[in-house]
N, C-alpha and C positions, 0 to 999 in steps of 0.2 A: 504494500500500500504506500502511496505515495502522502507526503503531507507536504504545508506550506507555510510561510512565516516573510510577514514584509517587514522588511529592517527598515526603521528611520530614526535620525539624528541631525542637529544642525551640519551645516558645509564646513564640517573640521575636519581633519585627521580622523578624530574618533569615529565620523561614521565609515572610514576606510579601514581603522582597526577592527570595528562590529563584522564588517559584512567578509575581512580576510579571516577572523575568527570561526566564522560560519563554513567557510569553502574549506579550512582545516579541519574541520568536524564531518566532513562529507556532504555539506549542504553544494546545491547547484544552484549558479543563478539562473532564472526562469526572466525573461526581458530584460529593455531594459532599462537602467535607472531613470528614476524620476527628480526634478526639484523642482520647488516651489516655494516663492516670497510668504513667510509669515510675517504680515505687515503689522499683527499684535506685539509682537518682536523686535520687528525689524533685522529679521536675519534670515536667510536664506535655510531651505530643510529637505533634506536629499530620501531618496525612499530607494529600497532596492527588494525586488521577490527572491525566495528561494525556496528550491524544494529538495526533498530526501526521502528516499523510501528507504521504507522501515519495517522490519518482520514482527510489530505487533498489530493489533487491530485500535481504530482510532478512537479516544475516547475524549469527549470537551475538557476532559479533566487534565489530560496529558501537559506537562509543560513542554511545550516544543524547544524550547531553548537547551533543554537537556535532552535532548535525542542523540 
């Protein structure tokens, strides 16, 4: 079974350490990136999908982050 998880973070570093810690752990990226002005902010906020499948069955309760 396949699962999925959109990364987002402001336009630092940090969200390129988020989504390289992801593809370390066997996630794939699925498109691709998003940004967009948070003008509440004033800062810029980057989005990126991934997916990984995974040999158990899917449950809302799962935390995808630990997969």
């Amino acid at each position: 079974m396949q699962i999925y998880r959109l990364l987002t973070e402001d336009d630092t570093s940090a969200f390129c350490h988020k989504v390289s810690e992801a593809l370390a752990k066997g996630w794939v990226l699925h498109g691709s990136p998003t940004m967009s002005f948070d003008a509440a902010r004033g800062v810029m906020r980057c989005g990126q999908a991934v997916v990984k499948d995974i040999d158990a069955p899917y449950s809302p309760d799962m935390k995808l982050g630990a997969q």
